[in-house]
N, C-alpha and C positions, 0 to 999 in steps of 0.2 A: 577554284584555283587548281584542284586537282586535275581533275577533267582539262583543262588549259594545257597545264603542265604535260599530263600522259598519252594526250591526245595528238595526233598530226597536225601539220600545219592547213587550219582550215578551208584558206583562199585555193589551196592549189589540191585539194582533197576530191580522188571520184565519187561521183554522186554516189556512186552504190557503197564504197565504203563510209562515207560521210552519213547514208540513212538509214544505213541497215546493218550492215557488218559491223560496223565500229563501235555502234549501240549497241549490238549484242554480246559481243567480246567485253566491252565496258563493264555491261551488268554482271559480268563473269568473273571479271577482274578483281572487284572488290572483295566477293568469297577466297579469290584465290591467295591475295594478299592475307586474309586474316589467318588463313589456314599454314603459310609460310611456304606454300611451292614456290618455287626455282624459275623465272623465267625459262632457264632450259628444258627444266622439266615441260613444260607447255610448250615448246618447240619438239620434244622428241614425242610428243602426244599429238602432235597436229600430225608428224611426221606418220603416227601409225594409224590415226582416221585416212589419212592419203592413201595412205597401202590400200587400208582395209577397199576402200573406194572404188583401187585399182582393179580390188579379185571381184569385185563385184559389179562391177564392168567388164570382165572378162564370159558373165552371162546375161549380158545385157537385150539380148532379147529372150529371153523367157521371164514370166510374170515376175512382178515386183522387183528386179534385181535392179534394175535403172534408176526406179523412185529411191531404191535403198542407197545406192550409187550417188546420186545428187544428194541425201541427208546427207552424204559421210561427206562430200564433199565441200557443204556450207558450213559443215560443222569446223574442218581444217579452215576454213576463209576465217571462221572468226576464232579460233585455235592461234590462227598465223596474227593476228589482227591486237590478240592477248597478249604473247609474249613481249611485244615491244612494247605496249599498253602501260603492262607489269610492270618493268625493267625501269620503265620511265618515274615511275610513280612510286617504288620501291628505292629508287637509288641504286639499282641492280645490273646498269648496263657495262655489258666488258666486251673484250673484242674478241672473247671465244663465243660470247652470245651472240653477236654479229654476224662471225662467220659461221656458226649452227644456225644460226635462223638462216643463211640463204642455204646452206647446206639443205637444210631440212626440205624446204622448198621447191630445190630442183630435183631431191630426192623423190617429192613426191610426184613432180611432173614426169620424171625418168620411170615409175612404176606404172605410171599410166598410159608411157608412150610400151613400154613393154606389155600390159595387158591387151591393146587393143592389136598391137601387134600380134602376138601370139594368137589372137581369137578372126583375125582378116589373113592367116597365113595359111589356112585351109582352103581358100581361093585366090587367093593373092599371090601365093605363095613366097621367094626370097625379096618379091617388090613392096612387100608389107612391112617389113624389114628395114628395105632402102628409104622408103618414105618414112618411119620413124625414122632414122637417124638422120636425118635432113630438117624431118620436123623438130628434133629435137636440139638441132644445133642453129638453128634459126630461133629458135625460142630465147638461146643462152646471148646472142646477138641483140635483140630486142629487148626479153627482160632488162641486159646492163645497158641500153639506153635511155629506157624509161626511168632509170633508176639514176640514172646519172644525171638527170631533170631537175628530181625529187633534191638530190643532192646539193646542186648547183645552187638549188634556188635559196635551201635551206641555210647554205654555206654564207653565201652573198648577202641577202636579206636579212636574215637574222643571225648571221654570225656564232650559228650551233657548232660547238669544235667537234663534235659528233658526227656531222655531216663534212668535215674534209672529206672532197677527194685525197685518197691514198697516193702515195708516190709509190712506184714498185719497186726504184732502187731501196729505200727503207724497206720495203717488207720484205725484200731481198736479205738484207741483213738478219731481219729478225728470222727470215726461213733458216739462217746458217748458223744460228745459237737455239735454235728449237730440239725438242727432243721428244723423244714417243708420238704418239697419236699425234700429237698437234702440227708434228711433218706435213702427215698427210692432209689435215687440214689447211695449213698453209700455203700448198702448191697448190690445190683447187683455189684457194680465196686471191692466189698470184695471178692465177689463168684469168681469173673473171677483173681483176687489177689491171692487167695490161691489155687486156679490153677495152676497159674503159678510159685506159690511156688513149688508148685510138680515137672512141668515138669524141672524146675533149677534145681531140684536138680542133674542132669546128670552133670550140670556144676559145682559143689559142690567143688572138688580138683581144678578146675583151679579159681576158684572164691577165695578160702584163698591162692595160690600163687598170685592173682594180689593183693588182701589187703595187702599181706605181706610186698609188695617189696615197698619201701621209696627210694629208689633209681629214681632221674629221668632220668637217659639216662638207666636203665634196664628196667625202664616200656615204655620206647620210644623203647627197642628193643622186647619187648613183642605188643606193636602197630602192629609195623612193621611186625613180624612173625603171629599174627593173621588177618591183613589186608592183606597176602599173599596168607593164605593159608586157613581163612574161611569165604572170600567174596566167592569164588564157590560156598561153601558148604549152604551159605545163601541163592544164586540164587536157588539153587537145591530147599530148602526149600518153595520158590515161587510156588511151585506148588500144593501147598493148599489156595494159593491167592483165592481171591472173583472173582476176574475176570475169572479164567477158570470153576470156580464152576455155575456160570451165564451164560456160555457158552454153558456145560453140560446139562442144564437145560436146556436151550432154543433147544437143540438137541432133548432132551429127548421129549419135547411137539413139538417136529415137526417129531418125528416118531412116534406119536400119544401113547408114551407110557411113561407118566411123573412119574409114581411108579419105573420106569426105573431111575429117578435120584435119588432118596431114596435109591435104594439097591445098586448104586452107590456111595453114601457117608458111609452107614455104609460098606459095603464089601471091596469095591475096593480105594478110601479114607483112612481106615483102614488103610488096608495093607500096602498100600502108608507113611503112619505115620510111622507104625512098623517100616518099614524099613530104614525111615531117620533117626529116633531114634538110629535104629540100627549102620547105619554108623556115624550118629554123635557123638555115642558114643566110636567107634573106633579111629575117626577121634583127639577125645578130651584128647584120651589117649597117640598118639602119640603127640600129640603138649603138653600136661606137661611134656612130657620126654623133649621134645627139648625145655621146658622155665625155666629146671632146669640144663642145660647146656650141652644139648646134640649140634649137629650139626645142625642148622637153617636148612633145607632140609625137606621136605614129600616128599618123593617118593615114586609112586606108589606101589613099595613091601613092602615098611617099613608102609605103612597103611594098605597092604592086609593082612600082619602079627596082625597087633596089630585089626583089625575086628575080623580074626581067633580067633586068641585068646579071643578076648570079647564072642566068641560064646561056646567055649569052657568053660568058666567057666561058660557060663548060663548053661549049660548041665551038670554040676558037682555042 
């Protein structure tokens, strides 16, 4: 029941964190509990294996610094993978955990998009530069989609008040009675809020059908028809996870060409996006049809139809 409890929601879980990560953070978790660390404390520890990751990819081709470079790096996956683990299983979650665990996160991607930079700017020169910050603001795009997946599904399906989406006019407020450090936390956690205001809006028509319905055995068959038919489509979404994007990387510096993971996240990441976007937003059209009383069914033609047609009216 603990394990249940602390653990992610399994249906919509990536294979690599479901086989590997999450069982290793696990086995970590229960030292960490008995000892009394801090969720945060294991947020601001993933945060310095990420650094440390960073300087050590900054000599990533000479002997061992790469191998040392991916330890440090699997280490922060299940580091990062702990503190929500923790939090969960301890009764410890707040929403300064929250917003340090994504802090910590992009902190640590921001260290890494500066090491490789710094060490590709000797022949790159200011375009090594350019392509980190492109890379790295296409990252913050993608991250808060994928994550607003996670969220959605969590929110709808199981009814985790943890998983609201945030409104920004409220964190708006709360920015305006904040005081010291938690400012600055705030306005970052705003910026990535009204992000993710944006990219919800694709879910805009099915989000006032599930406010609307007061009904509880019709929102348990809207459960049921979205936990049928957009766990796939959540997995699908995994593939802007941190874990293959870390992977990529460590490819990338072992074919000795790490500007290779940059035009990797702005081009081929893109795309990647464009195109979940695209099917999600097919996908999201047949499922209002069948949550206002069509026939519980997706089959594959009745979403090849309603893609079609999404493509069609972007073209008109």
């Amino acid at each position: 029941m603990e394990r249940a409890h602390a653990w992610r929601t399994p249906e919509i879980e990536d294979p690599t964190n479901r086989y590997l990560i999450h069982p290793l953070s696990w086995a970590l978790v229960g030292h960490l509990a008995r000892l009394g660390v801090s969720p945060n404390a294991v947020s601001l520890a993933g945060l310095g294996s990420g650094i440390g990751a960073a300087l050590a990819l900054s000599h990533y081709d000479k002997p061992g610094w790469l191998p040392l470079a991916g330890a440090l790096l699997l280490l922060w996956h299940i580091l990062d993978g702990a503190d929500g683990q923790l939090a969960r299983l301890t009764g410890r979650s707040s929403e300064l955990g929250k917003i340090l665990d994504g802090l910590c996160d992009h902190g640590t991607f921001a260290a890494l998009y500066v090491s490789l930079a710094w060490k590709a700017s000797s022949w790159w020169g200011a375009w090594a530069w350019v392509l980190a910050v492109l890379a790295a603001l296409s990252h913050f795009v993608q991250a808060n989609a994928y994550e607003l997946q996670r969220q959605l599904y969590d929110y709808w399906v199981y009814g985790k008040p943890s998983a609201r989406p945030e409104d920004p006019d409220e964190l708006r407020a709360r920015l305006a009675r904040a005081r010291g450090p938690m400012v600055l936390f705030l306005l970052l956690y705003y910026a990535y809020v009204r992000l993710q205001r944006w990219v919800r809006s694709s879910y805009g028509a099915i989000e006032m059908y599930w406010n609307a319905l007061q009904d509880p055995e019709a929102r348990q068959e809207v459960r049921n028809l979205l936990r049928r038919y957009q766990a796939p489509m959540v997995r699908l979404w995994g593939l802007l996870s941190s874990n293959y994007r870390t992977a990529a990387l460590l490819l990338a510096c072992a074919l000795g060409e790490p500007m290779g993971f940059f035009l990797w996240e702005i081009a081929g990441l893109n795309l990647l996006l464009g195109l979940l976007f695209a099917l999600q937003a097919g996908r999201n059209r047949v499922l209002l049809r069948y949550m206002r009383g069509g026939e519980p069914t997706l089959g594959m033609a009745a979403f090849c139809l309603a893609l079609r047609s999404f493509f069609i009216k972007r073209r008109t």
